[in-house]
N, C-alpha and C positions, 0 to 999 in steps of 0.2 A: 442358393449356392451349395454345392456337397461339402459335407463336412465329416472326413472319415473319422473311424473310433480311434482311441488314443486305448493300449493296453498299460496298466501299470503293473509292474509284477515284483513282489516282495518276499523273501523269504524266511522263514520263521522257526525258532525252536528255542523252548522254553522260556518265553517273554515275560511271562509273569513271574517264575520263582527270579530271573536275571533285574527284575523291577522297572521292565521295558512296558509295563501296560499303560500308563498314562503316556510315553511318548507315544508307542502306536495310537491311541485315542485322537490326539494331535493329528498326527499324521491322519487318519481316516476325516475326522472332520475338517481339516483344509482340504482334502481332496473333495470332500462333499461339495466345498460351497466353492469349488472353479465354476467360472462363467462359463466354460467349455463345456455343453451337454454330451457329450457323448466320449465318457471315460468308465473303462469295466478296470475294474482292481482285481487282482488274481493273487490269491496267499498261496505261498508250497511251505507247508511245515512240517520240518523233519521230525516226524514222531513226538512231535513232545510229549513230554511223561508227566507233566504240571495241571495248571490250572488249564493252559493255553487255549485246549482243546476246545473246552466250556467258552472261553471267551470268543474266538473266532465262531462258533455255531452262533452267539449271539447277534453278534455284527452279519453274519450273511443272514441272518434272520430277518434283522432291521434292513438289507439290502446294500449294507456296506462293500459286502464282497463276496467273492464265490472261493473258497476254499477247498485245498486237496494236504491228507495229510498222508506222508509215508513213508522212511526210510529216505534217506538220498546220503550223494557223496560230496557234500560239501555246497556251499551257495551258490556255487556257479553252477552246480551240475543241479541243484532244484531250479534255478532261472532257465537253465536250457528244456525242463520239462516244462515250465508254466511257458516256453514261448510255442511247447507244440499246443498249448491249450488255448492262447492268445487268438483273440479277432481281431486287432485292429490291424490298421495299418502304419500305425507309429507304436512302438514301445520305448519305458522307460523302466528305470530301475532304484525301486526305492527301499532301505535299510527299514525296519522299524522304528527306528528314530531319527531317521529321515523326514524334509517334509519340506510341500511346496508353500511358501510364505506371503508369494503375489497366486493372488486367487484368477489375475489374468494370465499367468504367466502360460498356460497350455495354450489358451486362446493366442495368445499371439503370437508362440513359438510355431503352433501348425499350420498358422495362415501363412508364415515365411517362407517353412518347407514348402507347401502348396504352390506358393507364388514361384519358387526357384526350381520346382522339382528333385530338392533336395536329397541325401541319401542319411544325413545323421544334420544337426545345428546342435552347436554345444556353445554355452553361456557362463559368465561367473556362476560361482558358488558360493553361500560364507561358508563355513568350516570349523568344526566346533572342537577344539582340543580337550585332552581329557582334565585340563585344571580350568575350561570353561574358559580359556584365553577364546576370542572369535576371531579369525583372519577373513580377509576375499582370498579369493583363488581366483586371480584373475586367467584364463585362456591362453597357451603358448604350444598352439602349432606349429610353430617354425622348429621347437626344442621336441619334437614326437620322437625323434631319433637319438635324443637322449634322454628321458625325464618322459613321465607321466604327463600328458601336455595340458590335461584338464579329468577333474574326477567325473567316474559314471553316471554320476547323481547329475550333470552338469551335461548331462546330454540328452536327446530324444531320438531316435533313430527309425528309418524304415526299418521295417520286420523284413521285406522280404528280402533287403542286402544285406543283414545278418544271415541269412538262410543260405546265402550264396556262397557265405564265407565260414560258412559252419558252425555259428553261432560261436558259443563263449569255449575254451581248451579247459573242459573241466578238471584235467591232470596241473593244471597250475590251479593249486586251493588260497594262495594270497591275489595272484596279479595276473588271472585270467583276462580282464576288462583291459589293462596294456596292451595285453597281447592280440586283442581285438582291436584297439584304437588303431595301434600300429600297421595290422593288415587292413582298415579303411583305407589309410595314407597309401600303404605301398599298392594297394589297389585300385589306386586313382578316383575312389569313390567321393563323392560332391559333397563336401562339407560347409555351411552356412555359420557366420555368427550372428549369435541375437543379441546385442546390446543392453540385458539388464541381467539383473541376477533376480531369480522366482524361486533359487529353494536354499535350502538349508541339510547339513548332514553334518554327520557325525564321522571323526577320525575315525579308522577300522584299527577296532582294537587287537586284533590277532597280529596287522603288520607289525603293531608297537611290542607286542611279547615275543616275535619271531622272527628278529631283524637278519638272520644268517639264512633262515630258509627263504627270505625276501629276497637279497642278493643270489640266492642261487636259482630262484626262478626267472630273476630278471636276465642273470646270464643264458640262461635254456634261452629263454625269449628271443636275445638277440644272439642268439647263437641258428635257433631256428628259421628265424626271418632275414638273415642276412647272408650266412652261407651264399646264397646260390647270387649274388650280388657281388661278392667280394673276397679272398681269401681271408678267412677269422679262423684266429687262433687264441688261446688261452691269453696270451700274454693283452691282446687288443679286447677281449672281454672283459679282463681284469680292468683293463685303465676305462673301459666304457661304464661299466659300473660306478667304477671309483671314486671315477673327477670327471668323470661325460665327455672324454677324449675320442673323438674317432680320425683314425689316418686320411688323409686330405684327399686320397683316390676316391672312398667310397663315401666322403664329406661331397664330393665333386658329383656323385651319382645321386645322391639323396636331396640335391635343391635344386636337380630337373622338375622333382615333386610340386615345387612352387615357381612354374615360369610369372615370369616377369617379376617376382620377387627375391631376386638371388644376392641382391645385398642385404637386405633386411636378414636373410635367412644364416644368411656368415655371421653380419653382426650379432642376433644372439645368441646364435651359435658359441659365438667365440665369451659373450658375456656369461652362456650359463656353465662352461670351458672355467672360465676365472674362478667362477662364484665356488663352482666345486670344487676345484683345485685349491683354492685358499683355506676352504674347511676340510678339507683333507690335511693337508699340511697345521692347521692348527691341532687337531685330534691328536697327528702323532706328535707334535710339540709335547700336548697336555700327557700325552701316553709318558715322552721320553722323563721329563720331569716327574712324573709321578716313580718311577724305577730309580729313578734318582733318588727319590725322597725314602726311597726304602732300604735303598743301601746304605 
């Protein structure tokens, strides 16, 4: 049976003074022992000035991985160079302390694709917060057009329908990988779910220090994608952000995306509508009282 290669590509800069070198060890040695034979790991490390250097020469030594180091603009824009370097014909994307935790998990993610001719399958994930609380991150496609519908760590993708679609918009430095889910969806490209969770990652700690330039990339985002769909103005950006509101015209164009699932797709729709609308409304509660309590 053919069995195409599977690219993984990771990006890196100063892992060792950050005290990321035991998680990356993790990480290479679970990817060592997948049942899947045919996975190349590909490092892009941006210059590091550390030990780093020394440590990755070691591992491609050992034949862990094939490494390139050199300036770049951010992680997205070194992923977009490891995928012109990439052979396979699936890629994924893994953080340094990232990692896949079911040693079948590639084996039976590409046999799926394979079987469906898939163009990306995306699966739970745990999710490791920075006080080491663990969640799942369970899968919600129906919510793509509002909400992150699942993390990148939580996917594997054809390479050559990323190429189609220009791979990752390295001018968003938090929520380029949104901005790619979303043009899957709005590009009607074949998405599969796999039924188990194989890896593990780490919350992105730059979203947690840089929540104002989060929301202003997400606005770009759906200001980007949606334009030429619907008239968007500030005001429907804001509340799309805010509380996941969108006007019922271009609600009504967006779950053609899922025929024959178009109640499913209202109802959580409307559930993740509440969800964020309630914590909205709590936030400025807790805002209103705390002015209070200073007057």
């Amino acid at each position: 049976m053919y069995e195409p290669e599977v690219t993984i590509i990771t990006p890196t800069h100063n892992i060792v003074e950050a005290g990321k070198a035991d998680d990356f060890m993790l990480l290479l040695n679970l990817l060592n022992r997948q049942t899947y034979p045919y996975v190349e790991h590909i490092v892009m490390d941006n210059a590091s000035t550390d030990d780093t250097i020394t440590l990755l020469k070691d591992y491609k030594n050992e034949g862990y991985i094939s490494f390139y180091s050199a300036p770049d603009n951010g992680k997205f824009d070194a992923i977009n160079k490891g995928l012109l370097r990439a052979k396979g014909k699936y890629v994924a994307f893994l953080s340094c302390d990232d990692f896949y935790h079911d040693i079948t998990g590639i084996y039976d993610v590409v046999n799926l694709m394979e079987e469906n001719e898939a163009d990306f399958c995306y699966f739970p994930a745990y999710c490791v917060q920075d006080d080491e609380h663990v969640f799942l991150f369970n899968p919600s496609p129906y919510n793509v057009f509002q909400v992150m519908p699942f993390p990148r760590q939580g996917v594997i993708f054809n390479r050559e329908t990323l190429a189609k679609l220009g791979n990752f918009d390295a001018k968003f430095k938090m929520l380029a990988d949104y901005d790619l889910l979303l043009k899957l969806f709005l590009n009607n490209c074949k998405g599969i779910f796999f039924d188990g969770c194989i890896v593990t990652y780490k919350l992105g700690e730059q979203a947690l220090k840089y929540p104002t330039q989060v929301q202003a990339e997400c606005s770009h985002i759906f200001h980007q994608n949606y334009r030429n769909l619907y008239p968007i103005n500030e005001n429907i950006i804001e509340r799309l952000v805010t509380i996941a509101e969108i006007p019922k015209p271009l609600l009504d164009i967006f779950v053609k995306y899922f025929p024959g699932d178009e109640e499913i797709f209202y109802e959580q729709y409307e559930q993740m509508y509440e969800l964020r609308k309630t914590n909205a409304d709590a936030i400025r509660e807790q805002e209103r009282l705390q002015r209070r309590g200073l007057q």
